[in-house]
Every structure is written in C-alpha cells, then in structure tokens.
C-alpha positions in Angstrom: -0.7 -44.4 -95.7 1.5 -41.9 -94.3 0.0 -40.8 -91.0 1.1 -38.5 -88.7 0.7 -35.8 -85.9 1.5 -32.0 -86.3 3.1 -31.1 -82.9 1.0 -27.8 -82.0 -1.5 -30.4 -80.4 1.3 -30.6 -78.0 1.7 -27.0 -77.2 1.7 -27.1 -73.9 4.3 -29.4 -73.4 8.2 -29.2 -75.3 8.8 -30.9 -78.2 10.9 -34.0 -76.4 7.4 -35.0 -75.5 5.7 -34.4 -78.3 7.4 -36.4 -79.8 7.5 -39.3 -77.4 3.4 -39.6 -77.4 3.3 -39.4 -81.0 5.5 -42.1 -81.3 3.3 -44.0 -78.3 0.3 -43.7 -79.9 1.7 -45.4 -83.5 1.9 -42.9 -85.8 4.8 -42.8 -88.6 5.6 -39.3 -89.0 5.3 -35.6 -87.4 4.9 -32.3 -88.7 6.5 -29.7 -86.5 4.8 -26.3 -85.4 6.7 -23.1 -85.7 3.5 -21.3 -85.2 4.1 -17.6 -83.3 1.9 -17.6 -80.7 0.6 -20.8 -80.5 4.1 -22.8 -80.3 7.6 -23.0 -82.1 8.6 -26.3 -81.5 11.1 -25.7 -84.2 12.2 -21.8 -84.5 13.5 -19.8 -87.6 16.6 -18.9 -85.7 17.7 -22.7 -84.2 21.5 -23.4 -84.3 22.7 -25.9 -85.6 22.9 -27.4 -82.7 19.6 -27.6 -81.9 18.4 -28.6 -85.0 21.0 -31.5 -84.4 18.8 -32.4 -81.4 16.0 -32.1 -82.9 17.0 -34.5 -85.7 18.2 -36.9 -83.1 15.2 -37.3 -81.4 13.0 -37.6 -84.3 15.2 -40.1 -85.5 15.3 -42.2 -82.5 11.4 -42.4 -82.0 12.0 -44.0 -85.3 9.6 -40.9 -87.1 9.6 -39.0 -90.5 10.1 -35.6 -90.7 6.8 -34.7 -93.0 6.3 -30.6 -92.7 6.8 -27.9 -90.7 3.7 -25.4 -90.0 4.8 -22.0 -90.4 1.7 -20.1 -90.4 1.5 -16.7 -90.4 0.2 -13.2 -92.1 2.8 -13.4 -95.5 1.3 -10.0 -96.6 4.0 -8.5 -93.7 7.4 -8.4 -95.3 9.1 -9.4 -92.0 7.1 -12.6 -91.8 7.9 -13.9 -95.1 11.9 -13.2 -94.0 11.1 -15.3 -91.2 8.7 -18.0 -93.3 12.0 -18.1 -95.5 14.8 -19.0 -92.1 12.0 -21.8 -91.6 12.4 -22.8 -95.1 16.3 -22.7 -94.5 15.7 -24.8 -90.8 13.5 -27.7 -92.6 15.7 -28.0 -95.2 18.1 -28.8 -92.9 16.5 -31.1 -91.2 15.6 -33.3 -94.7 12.2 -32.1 -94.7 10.5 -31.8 -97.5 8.1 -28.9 -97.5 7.1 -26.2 -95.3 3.3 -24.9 -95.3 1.4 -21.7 -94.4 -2.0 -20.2 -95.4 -2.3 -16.9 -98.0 -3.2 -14.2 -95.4 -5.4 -12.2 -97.0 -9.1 -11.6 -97.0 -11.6 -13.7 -98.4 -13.1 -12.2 -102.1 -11.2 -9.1 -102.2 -9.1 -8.6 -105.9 -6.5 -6.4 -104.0 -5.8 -8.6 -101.0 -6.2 -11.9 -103.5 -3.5 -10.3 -105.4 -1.4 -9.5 -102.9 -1.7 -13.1 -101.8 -0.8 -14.4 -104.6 2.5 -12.5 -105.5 4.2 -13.2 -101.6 2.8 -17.2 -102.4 4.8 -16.6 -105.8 8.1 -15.1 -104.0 7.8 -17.9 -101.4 7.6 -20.7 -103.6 11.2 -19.3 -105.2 12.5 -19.3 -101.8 11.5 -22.9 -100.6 12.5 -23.8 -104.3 16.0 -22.2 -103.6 16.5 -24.3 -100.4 15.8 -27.3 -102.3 12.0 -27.8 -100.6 8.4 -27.7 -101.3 5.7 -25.2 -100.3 2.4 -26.0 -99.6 0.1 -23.4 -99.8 -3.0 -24.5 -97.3 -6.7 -23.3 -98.1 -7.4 -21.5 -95.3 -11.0 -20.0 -93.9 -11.6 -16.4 -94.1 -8.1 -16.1 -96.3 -7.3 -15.3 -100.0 -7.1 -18.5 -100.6 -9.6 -20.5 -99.2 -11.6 -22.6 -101.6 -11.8 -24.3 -104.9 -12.0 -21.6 -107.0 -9.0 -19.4 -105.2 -7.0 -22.4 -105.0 -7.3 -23.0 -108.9 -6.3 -19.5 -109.5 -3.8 -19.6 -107.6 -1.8 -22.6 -108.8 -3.4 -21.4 -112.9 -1.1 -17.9 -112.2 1.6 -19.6 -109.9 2.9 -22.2 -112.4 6.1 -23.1 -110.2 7.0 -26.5 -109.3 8.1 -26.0 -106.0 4.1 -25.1 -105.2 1.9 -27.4 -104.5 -1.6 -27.1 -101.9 -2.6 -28.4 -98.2 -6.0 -29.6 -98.4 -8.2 -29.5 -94.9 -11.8 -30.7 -95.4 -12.8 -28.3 -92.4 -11.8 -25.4 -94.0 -13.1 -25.5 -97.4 -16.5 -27.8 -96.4 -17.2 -24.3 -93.6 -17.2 -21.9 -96.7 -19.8 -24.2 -98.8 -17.3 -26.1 -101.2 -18.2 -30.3 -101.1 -14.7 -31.3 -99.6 -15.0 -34.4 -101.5 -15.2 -33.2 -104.9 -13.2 -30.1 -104.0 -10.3 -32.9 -103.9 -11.2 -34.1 -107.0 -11.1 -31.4 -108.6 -7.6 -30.6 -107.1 -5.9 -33.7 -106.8 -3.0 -32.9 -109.1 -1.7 -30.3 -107.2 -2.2 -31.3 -103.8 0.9 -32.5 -102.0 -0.1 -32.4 -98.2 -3.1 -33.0 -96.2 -3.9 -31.8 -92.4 -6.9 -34.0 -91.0 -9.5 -33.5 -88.1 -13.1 -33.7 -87.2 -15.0 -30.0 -86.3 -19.1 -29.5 -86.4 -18.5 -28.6 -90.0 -21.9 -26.7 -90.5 -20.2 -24.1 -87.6 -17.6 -21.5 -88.7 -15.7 -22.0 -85.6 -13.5 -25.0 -85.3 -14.5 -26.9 -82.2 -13.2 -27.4 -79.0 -10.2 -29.9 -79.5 -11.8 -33.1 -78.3 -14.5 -32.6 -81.0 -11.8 -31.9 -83.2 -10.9 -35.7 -82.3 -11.3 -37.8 -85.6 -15.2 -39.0 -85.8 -16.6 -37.1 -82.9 -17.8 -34.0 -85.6 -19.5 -33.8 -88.5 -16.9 -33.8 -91.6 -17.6 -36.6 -93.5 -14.1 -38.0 -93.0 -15.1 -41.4 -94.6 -15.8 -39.6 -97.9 -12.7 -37.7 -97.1 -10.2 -40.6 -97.5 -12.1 -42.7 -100.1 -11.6 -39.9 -102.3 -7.6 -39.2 -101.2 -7.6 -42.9 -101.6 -9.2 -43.2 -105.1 -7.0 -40.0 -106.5 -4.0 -41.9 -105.5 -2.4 -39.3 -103.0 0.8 -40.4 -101.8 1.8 -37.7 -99.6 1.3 -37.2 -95.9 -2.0 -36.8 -93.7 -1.5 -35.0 -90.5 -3.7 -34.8 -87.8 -3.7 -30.7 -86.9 -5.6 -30.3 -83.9 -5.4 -26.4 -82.5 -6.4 -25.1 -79.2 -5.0 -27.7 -76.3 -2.5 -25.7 -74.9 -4.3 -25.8 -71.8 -5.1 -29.6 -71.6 -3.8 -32.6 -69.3 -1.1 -34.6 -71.2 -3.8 -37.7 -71.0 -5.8 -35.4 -72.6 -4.2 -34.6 -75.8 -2.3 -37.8 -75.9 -5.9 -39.6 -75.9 -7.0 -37.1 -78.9 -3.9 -38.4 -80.6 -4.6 -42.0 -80.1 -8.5 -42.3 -80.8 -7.7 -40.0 -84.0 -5.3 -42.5 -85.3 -7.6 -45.9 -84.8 -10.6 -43.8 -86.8 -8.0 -43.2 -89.3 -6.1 -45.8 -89.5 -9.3 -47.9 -90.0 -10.6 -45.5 -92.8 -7.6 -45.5 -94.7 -8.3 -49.5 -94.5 -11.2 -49.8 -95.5 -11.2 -47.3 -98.3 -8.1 -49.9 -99.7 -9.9 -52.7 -99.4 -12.7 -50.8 -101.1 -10.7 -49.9 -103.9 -9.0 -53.4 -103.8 -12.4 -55.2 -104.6 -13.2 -52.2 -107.7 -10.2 -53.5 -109.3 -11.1 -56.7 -109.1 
C-alpha cells in the first residue's frame, strides 16, 4: 500500500506545511499540486533552487515524491507548453509521472478528438523527460468513463501513457467504479481517492469528501485495486479547503488515512484467506 496526500488539500497554507501534516498524520508519500488557480505548490517555472528545497524537504519528512497534479484545459496550446515545464520540474525532482484530465467535452467526436491528439503529444513529452503521464478520467471531459478511457489508451498505444482512476468521477456519470477498474486495470498506473455523495454531480463539501463520510462505495473500491494487483500510488485528492482552519484539513487528512489504511487491510487479509 502506497498511500498518500495530494497537497491542494493544503491550499491555503505553503507547501513547508503541507508537507509537515502529511507527514504528521502517517502517510508515505505526496503528490504535489501545480493547479492554476487553486494552488502551485510546485510551479512550471521553479529554479533550480527551489526545486532543491523542495526536494529537501520532502526528503526530510522522510516522503515519496508520487505525482504532480497539473490540471488544466490541454486543448489551449499555451497550457500544454506549460503541462510540458511541469513535466521538465518532476522529472527533476525523481518523480515519476505527472497527471491532468483531457479537457474536452463529454460525447462530442470533435472535442474527443481533439483530446486525444494533445493526450498523444503529451505522452511524447513526459516520455522525452524520462516520465509517465497519467491521463485522469475526469467528469464532464473527453475522457471521462470506461468507454472514452478505452478508446483512448486503444488509439494512444504509447508506453509513457497510462490512466488515473477516481471512483467519484466515473461512478457520477453511471459507470460501476468497481468493474470500471476491472475492466481497466492494465492500464491504470495512479489512483486519486475520496468520499463525495456519489449519486450528486457535484463533489461535496470537503469534509464529506473525508474518506467514509459519502456514499462511494470505497470498500468495493480497494477490494478490487487490491484483487487486480495495483501497485502504484493512492492519493487522497480533496478540492475546495482553501478556506479552512489548518485543524481542519489536517483532521480530513488523518480520519481519511485510518478508513484507508484499514480497507487496504482488510481487503489483504481478505485476499490472504482466498489463497489459502
């Protein structure tokens, strides 16, 4: 179990600190944010100074580096330019893939397209920095379920491509989350986690994004990332708490972690006594 923290639940606070409650609250790894307009904890134009800092600190919290969160509307040619300096940044920085969604909109052929060939340029670029990119399923884009997802890596065959599951985005547009990963498990090579009132197509207020407190079935979730044998990284991505109390979001953090911690235990042990 690789379990971690993307930093934009931090966005109100710098990334020293984000970093120092992640730690507190036992997870092993973080994914940055270098979100416009929500936070860039790490920038597409850092020195290397500052990447130097920002390796240091993440080293000394004792943390892996698992992704940095990028997102942003790839149709615009300036935003995949910057997407690619991110690239450059986490390669830097020894991590080992970067992630947006498609941009897009949702069952249109000319946007899908579109989609597809900026996915297909990016994946040379992170391939050309000697990192991964994972494409996340996102609601209301291009990309944003089974179907899309399977078209995408069936016309996209580069290795440097891979996909970022979320359970709240594809179970709010219909798909069963759970078989959705089954059905694709070979291509997925991140995972962000949360809670939201699933049946609702806007994500909740952050503390009901809190692991357990919504409606995704999160149980079923990990069973199945546990039975297809994922290896990669789950992140907890929890969006909107700029505005909250540093006990706040640090409490999200830690009650997310014991749910998860203990479903990724018991979905072992499960498998442990199949095998049996």
């Amino acid at each position: 179990m690789k379990l971690g923290v993307n930093s934009v639940l931090f966005s109100g606070y710098d990334l020293a600190t984000a970093i120092q409650y992640i730690k507190f609250t036992g997870y092993d790894g973080i994914e940055l944010s270098s979100i416009v307009g929500m936070v860039e904890h790490l920038t597409d134009t850092a020195s290397e100074p500052e990447l130097s800092e920002i390796r240091k600190m993440v080293e000394e919290a004792e943390l892996d580096f698992y992704c940095v969160e990028a997102a942003t509307n790839i149709l615009v040619p300036e935003n995949r330019e910057r997407t690619k300096r991110v690239f450059e940044r986490a390669a830097k920085l020894g991590i080992p893939m970067v992630t947006t969604g498609s941009a897009g909109k949702s069952d249109d052929e000319e946007s899908t397209e579109a989609s597809i060939r900026a996915i297909e340029e990016l994946a040379q670029a992170a391939s050309d920095v000697g990192i991964r990119y994972a494409l996340k399923l996102h609601y209301g884009q291009s990309i944003y379920n089974t179907k899309t997802a399977l078209r995408l890596m069936e016309e996209v065959k580069h290795p440097a491509l891979g996909l970022n599951f979320d359970a709240t985005h594809v179970g709010r547009v219909g798909d069963d989350p759970v078989a959705a990963i089954g059905s694709l498990s070979e291509h997925i090579i991140h995972s962000h986690i949360r809670d939201t009132f699933i049946e609702q197509l806007k994500i909740a207020a952050p503390e009901f994004q809190t692991a357990g407190r919504g409606t995704v079935p999160l149980k079923e979730v990990v069973d199945k990332m546990v039975e297809i044998d994922y290896e990669g990284a789950t992140v907890l991505e929890i969006i909107g708490a700029k505005d909250y109390a540093l006990p706040e979001v640090t409490a999200i953090a830690a009650e997310s972690r014991g749910y998860l911690s203990r479903l990724f235990e018991e979905a072992k042990e499960k498998r442990e006594e199949l095998q049996c």
